[in-house]
C-alpha atoms as one frame of an Amber mdcrd trajectory, in Angstrom:
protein
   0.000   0.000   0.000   3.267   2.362   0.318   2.997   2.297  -3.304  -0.457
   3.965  -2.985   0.799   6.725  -0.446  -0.694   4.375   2.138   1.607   4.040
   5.640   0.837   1.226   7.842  -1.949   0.122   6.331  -2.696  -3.134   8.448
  -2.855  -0.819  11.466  -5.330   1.434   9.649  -7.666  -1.829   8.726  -7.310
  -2.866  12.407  -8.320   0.376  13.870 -11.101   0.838  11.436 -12.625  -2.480
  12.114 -12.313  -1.550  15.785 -14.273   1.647  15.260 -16.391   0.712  13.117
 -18.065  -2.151  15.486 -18.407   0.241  18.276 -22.075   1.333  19.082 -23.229
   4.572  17.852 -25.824   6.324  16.045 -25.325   5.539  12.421 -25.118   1.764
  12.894 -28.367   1.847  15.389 -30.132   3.931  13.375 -30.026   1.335  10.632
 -30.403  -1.802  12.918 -33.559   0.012  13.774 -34.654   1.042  10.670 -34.180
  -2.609   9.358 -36.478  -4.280  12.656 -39.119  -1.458  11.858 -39.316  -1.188
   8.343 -37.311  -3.932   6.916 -34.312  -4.535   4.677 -35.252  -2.581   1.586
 -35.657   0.855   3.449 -32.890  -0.223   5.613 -30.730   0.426   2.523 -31.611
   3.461   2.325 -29.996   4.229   5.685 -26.565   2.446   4.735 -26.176   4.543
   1.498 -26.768   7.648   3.278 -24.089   6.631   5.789 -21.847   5.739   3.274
 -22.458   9.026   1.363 -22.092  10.747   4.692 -18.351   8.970   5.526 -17.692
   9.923   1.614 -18.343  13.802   2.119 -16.630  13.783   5.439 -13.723  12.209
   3.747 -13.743  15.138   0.915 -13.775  17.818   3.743 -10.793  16.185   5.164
  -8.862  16.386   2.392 -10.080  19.709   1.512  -9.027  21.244   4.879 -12.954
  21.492   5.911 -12.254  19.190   9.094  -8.536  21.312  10.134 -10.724  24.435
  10.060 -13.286  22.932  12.667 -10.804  21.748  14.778  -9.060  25.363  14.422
 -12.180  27.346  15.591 -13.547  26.026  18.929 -16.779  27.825  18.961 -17.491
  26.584  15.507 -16.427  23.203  16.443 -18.759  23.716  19.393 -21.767  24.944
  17.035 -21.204  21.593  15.110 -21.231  18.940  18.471 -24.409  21.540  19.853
 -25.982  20.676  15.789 -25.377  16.632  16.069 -26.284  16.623  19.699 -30.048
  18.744  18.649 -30.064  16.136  16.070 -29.859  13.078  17.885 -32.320  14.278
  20.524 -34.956  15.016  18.084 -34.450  11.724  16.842 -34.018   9.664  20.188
 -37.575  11.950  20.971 -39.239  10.658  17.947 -38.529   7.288  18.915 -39.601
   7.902  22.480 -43.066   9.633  21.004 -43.754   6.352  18.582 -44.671   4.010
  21.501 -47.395   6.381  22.756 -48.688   6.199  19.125 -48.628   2.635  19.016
 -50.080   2.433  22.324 -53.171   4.542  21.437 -53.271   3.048  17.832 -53.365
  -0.576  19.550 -55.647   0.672  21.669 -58.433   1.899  18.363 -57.430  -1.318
  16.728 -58.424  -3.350  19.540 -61.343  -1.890  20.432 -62.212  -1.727  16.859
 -61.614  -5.767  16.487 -63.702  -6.344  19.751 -66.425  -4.495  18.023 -66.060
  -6.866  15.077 -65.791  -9.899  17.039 -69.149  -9.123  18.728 -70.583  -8.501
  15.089 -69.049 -11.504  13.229 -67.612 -13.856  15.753 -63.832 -13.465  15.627
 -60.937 -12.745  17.999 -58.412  -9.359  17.187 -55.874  -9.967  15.669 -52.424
  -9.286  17.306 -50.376  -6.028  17.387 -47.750  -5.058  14.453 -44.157  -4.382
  14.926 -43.878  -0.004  15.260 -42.534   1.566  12.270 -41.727   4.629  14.501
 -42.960   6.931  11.699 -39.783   6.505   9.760 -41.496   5.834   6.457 -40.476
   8.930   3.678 -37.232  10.555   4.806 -35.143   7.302   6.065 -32.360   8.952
   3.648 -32.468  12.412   4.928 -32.151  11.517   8.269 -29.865   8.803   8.135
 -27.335  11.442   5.960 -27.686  14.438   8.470 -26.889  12.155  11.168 -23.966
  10.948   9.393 -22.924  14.884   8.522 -23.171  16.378  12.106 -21.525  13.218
  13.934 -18.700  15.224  15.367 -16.652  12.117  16.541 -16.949  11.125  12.637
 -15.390  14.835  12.189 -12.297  13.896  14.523 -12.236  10.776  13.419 -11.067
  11.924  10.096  -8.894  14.493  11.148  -6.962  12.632  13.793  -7.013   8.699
  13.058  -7.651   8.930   9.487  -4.593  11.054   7.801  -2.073   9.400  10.126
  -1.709   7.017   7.463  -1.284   9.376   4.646   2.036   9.784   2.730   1.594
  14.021   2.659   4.653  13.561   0.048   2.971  11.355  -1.971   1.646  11.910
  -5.697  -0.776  12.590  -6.239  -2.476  13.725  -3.053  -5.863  12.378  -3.283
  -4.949   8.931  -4.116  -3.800   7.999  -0.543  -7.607   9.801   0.415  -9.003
   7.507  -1.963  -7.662   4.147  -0.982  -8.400   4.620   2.777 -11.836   5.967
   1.813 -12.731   2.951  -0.017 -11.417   0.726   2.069 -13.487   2.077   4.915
 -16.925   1.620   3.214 -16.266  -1.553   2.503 -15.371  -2.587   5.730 -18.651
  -0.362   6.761 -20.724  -1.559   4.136 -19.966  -5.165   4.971 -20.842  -4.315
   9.055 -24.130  -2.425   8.351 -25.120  -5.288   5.710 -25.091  -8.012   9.068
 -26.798  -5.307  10.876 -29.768  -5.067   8.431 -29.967  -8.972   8.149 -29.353
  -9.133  12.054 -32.700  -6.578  12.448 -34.601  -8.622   9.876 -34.685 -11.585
  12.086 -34.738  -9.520  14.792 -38.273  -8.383  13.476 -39.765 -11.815  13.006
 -39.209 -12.354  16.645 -40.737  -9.010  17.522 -43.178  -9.539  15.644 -44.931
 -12.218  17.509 -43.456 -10.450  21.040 -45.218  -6.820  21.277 -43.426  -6.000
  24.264 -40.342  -7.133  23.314 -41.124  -4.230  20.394 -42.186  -1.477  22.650
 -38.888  -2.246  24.689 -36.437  -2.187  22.251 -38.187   1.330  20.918 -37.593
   2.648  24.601 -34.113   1.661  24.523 -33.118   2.684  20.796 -34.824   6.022
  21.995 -32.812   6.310  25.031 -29.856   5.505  23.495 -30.405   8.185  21.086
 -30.577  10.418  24.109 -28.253   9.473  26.182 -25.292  10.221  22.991 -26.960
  13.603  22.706 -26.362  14.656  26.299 -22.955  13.020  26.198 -22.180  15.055
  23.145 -23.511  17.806  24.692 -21.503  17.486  28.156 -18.136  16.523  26.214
């Protein structure tokens, strides 16, 4: 990979694997998305990560991610941004169960109403799609764009392994970049299978549904306060 402007490339993969499988929004966002809504929205998630790690990638090499780092209270304006972000998001999934609650609550009264007409039992609760339906994309890419550990990530781990003599200059940018999404790709791909079956198990356990909402919502949360606090 020296040939490539590539230093110590097998401690780049390792680290990247490393960081990669740690929890954190992007990857939950799309285990959740795939349990919810299954794997064909799901996909839409992973491309907008991937698009995401691609632009933060361009702003490293074009200086974008130095200038952050340079200006504090801009820096500060960016973790504030991602922190609003995940909030609103962890919020969202907090605010689903009451709507599945009350829309359980119609359906069954509904189906008890219909059972007393035509002699059948309701039917079962559905897994919550936590409203997620039209902007999976969008929300999945802004999350990716104002992760400010994402930001650092590129400006600290990232161009230690960059030949800054090498020719030319975006080549070494490149090969780390793609080697990255695959290794992300390939993660996020088990995550959407993982939530598939994940979903066929919820779906036949409500409250096992309801309390991995509460948690994923949490979650959300918690990194937004932590972000906040940092």
């Amino acid at each position: 990979m020296e040939a490539l402007g590539v230093i110590q490339f097998w401690t780049f993969l390792s680290g990247v694997i490393v960081i990669i499988l740690l929890p954190g929004p992007n990857s939950l966002f799309v285990l959740k998305t795939s349990i919810s809504q299954g794997p064909t929205v799901a996909w839409q998630a992973v491309a907008a990560v991937l698009l995401g790690d691609a632009v933060l990638i361009l702003f490293s090499y074009l200086g974008v991610a130095s200038l952050l780092l340079a200006s504090p209270e801009l820096f500060r304006w960016v973790r504030y941004l991602g922190a609003g972000y995940l909030l609103f998001l962890g919020v969202q999934m907090l605010l689903s169960l009451r709507q599945k609650s009350t829309s359980d609550a119609k359906t069954t009264g509904a189906a008890v109403t219909d059972s007393k007409s035509k002699g059948c039992g309701p039917t079962g609760p559905a897994l919550s799609s936590s409203g997620f339906t039209s902007s999976v994309f969008r929300k999945s890419l802004l999350l990716s764009l104002t992760n400010p550990k994402a930001i650092l990530f590129y400006l600290s781990f990232f161009i230690q392994f960059i030949n800054y003599s090498f020719s030319p200059a975006w080549l070494p940018y490149l090969v780390l970049a793609l080697v990255l999404e695959l290794v992300s790709l390939c993660y996020l791909t088990l995550l959407i299978y993982a939530g598939h079956h994940i979903a066929g198990y919820f779906r036949h356990q409500p409250l096992a549904a309801q309390t991995g909402n509460l948690l994923l919502g949490l979650l959300f949360s918690a990194f937004a306060v932590r972000l906040v606090l940092a």
